[in-house]
Legacy VTK file of the C-alpha trace (Angstrom):
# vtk DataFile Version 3.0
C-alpha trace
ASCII
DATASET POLYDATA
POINTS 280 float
72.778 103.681 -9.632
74.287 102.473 -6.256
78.087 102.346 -6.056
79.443 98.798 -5.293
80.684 98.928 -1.953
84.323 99.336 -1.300
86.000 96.288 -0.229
89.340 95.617 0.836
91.816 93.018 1.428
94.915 93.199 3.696
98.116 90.428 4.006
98.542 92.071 7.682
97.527 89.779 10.685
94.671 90.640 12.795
95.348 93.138 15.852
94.815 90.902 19.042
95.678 91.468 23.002
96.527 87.707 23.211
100.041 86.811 23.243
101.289 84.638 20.113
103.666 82.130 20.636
104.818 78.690 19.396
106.095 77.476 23.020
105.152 73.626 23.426
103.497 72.847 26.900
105.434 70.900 29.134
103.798 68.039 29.393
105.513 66.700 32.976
103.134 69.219 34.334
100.202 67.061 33.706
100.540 63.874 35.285
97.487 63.397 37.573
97.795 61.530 40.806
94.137 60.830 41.019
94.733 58.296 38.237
96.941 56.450 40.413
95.289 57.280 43.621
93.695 54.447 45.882
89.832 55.022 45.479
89.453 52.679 48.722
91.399 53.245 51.739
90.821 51.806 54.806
87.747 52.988 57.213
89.428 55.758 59.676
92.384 56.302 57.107
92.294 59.036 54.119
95.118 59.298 51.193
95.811 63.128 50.562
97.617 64.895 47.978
99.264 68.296 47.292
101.016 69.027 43.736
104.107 72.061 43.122
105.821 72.756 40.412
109.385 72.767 41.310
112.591 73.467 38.667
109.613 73.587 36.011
107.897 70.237 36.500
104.839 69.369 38.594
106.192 67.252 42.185
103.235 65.999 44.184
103.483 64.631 47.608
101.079 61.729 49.207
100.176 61.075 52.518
98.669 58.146 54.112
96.863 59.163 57.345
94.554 58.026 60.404
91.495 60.085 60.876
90.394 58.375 63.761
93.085 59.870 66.087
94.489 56.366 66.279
98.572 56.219 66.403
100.692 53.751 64.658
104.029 52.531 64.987
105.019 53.335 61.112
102.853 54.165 58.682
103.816 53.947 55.273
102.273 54.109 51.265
103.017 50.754 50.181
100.855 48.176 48.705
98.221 45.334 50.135
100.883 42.773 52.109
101.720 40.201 49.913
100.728 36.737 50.262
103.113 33.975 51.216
102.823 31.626 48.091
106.087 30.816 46.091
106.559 32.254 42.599
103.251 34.205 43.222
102.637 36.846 40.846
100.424 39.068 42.971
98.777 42.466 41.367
98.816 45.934 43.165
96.824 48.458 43.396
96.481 49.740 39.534
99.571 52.073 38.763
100.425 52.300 42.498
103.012 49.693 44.433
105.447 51.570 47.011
105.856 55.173 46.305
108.937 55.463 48.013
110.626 58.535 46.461
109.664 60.622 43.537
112.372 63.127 42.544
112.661 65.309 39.233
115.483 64.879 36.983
116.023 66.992 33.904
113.026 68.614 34.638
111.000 65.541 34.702
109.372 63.053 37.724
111.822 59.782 37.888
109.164 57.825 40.337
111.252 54.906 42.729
108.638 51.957 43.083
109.276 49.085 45.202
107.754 45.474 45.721
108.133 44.853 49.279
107.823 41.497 51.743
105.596 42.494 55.352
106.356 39.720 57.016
110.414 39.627 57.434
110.696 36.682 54.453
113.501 36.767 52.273
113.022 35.694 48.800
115.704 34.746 46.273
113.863 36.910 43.551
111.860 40.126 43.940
110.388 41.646 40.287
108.569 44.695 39.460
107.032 43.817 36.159
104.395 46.050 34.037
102.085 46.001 31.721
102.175 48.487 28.461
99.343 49.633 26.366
98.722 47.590 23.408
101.086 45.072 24.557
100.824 41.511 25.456
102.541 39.847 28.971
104.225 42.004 31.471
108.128 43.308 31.272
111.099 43.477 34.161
111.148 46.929 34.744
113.505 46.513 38.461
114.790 43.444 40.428
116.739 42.502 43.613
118.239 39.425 44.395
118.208 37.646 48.207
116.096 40.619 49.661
112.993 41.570 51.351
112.209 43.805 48.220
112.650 45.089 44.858
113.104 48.576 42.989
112.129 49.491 39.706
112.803 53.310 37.969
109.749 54.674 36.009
109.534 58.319 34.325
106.736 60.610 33.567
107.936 61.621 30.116
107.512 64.588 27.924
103.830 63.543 26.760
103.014 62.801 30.199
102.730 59.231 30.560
104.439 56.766 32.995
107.309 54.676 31.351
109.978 52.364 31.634
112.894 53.436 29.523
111.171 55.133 26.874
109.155 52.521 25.909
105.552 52.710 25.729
102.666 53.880 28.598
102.547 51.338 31.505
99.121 50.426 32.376
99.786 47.936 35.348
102.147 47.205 37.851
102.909 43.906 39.629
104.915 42.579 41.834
106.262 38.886 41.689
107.994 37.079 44.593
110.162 34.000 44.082
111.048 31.490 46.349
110.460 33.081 49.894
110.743 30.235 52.182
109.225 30.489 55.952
111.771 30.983 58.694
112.863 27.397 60.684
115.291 26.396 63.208
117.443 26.016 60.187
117.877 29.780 59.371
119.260 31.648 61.868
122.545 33.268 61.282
124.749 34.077 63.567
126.821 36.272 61.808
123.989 38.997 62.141
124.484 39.653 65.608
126.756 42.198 66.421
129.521 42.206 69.268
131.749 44.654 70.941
135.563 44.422 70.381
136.630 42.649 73.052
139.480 43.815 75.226
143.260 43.734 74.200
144.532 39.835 75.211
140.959 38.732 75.016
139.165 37.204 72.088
135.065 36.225 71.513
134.947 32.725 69.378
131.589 31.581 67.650
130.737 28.471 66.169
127.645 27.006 64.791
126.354 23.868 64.453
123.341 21.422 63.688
121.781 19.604 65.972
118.867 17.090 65.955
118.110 18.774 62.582
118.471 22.568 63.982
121.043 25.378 64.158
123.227 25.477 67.470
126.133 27.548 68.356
128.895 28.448 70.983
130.193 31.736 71.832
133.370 31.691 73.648
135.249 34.612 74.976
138.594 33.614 76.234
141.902 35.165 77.364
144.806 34.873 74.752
147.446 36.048 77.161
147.521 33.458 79.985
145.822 35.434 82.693
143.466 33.649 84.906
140.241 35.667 85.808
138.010 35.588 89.178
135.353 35.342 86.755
134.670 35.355 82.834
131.080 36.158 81.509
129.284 36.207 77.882
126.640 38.371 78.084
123.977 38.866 75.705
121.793 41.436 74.739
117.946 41.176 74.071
114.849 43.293 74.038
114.391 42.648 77.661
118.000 43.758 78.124
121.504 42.764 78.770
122.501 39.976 81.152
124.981 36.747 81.772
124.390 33.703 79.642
127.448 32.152 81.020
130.377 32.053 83.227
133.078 30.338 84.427
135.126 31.191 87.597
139.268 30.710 88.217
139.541 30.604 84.518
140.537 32.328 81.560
137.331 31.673 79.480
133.127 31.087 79.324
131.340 29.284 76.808
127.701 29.701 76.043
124.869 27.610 74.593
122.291 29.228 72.296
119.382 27.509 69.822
117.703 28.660 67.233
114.021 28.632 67.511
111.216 27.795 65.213
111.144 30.971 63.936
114.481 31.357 62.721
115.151 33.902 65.169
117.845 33.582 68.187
116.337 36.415 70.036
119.720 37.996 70.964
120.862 41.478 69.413
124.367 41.581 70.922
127.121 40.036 72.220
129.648 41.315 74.948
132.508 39.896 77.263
133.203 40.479 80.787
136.359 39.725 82.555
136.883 40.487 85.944
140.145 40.838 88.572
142.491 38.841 85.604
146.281 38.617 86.217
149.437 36.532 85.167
LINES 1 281
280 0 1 2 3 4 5 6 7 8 9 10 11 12 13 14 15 16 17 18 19 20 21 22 23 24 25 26 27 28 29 30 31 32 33 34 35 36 37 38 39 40 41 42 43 44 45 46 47 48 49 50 51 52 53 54 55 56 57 58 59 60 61 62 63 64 65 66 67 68 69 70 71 72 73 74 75 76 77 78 79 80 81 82 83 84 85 86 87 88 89 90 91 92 93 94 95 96 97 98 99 100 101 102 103 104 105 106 107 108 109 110 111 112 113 114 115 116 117 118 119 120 121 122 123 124 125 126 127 128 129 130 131 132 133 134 135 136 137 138 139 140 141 142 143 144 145 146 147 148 149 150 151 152 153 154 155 156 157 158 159 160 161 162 163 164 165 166 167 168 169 170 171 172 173 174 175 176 177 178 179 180 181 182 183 184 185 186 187 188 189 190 191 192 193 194 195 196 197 198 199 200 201 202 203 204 205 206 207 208 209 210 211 212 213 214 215 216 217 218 219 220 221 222 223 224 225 226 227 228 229 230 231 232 233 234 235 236 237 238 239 240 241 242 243 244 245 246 247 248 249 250 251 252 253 254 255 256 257 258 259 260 261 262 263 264 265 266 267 268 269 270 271 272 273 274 275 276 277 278 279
């Protein structure tokens, strides 16, 4: 007869090299840019990445470059311009308007997005609204009122996925512009320009009005103090640099003309007086 083999049957876990543990993975280490990447830049251009885990979480930095050995004035990741329209709902670049500034906080990517204007018009709205899975319409996720552009906060959150306040994965991104009216001779304001402090006794006086349908104004720089000058001068600044716009002579004060143009713009950066040989 053959003996039954001896078998037996242990409650102790295997022997094993491989480290047990119950440690969860961190999931803000596994966002990938290349889901948000633009598949088509432009010819000569190329969009590069490079991902680091810093304090624990993964940070990855873009860059938009020329290959072509061309130089720019700015370069910057941003969307497609937008168009002009008003109340024009325009759609990005899937998952990828402005990536101004992506930052960790409590060990996680807070990602600053930003719906901007290209071509100087203010709007009286700017939105960032998204999209979320299984969800119909789009949500408000960041706005800014009477501005070039608007922000909106998203966060890469502990399943990695992009979110807006906890709420469920965004799929889209878009921006929406409202009223952004074109620049006239209606819109300049003079209260942008700047102006040196003028000198003790002394005082610089604007005033705007409309004319034929278009913004006018007067700057006047004057004495306060009684003193008669050889000469007064208001000089103005521009990119072509500074020089008189008016003056007076045997007098205390100058007054100066300026329109502004189609374009809303009056061309003039700064303002500055000049008095010369002034006494009692």
């Amino acid at each position: 007869m053959i003996p039954p083999e001896e078998v037996s049957i242990s409650t102790e876990p295997p022997v094993t090299d491989t480290p047990i543990t119950d440690e969860p993975t961190n999931a803000c280490k596994t966002c990938d840019i290349s889901k948000i990447a633009p598949t088509n830049p432009l010819p000569g251009t190329s969009f590069e990445s490079e991902e680091n885990i810093v304090t624990g979480c993964l940070t990855t930095t873009v860059t938009c470059k020329r290959d072509d050995g061309q130089i720019c004035s700015s370069v910057a990741v941003q969307p497609a311009p937008p168009a002009t329209s008003v109340n024009l709902l325009q759609k990005l670049y899937q998952m990828i308007p402005v990536l101004y500034q992506i930052r960790i906080e409590n060990g996680c990517q807070v990602i600053t997005v930003t719906c901007q204007r290209d071509d100087g018009l203010i709007c009286s709205s700017i939105a960032v609204r998204a999209s979320f899975k299984d969800q119909i319409g789009t949500v408000e996720v960041g706005s800014t009122t009477d501005s070039g552009s608007g922000f909106g906060l998203l966060e890469c959150n502990s399943n990695g996925i992009i979110t807006y306040n906890g709420a469920d994965e965004i799929t889209e991104l878009f921006c929406e512009f409202v009223d952004c009216p074109p620049p006239s001779c209606t819109s300049c304001d003079l209260s942008t320009i700047a102006s040196t402090v003028p000198p003790a006794g002394t005082s610089i006086i604007p005033q705007e009005n409309t004319v034929n349908g278009c913004k006018e104004a007067t700057i006047t720089c004057q004495r306060e103090d009684g003193q008669i000058c050889t000469s007064v001068a208001v000089q103005a600044t521009t990119a072509g640099g500074t020089s008189d716009i008016a003056t007076d002579m045997s007098t205390g004060l100058a007054t100066a003309q300026l329109t502004c143009t189609a374009d809303g713009r009056t061309k003039i950066t700064k303002f500055t007086v000049k008095f010369t040989n002034c006494a009692a």
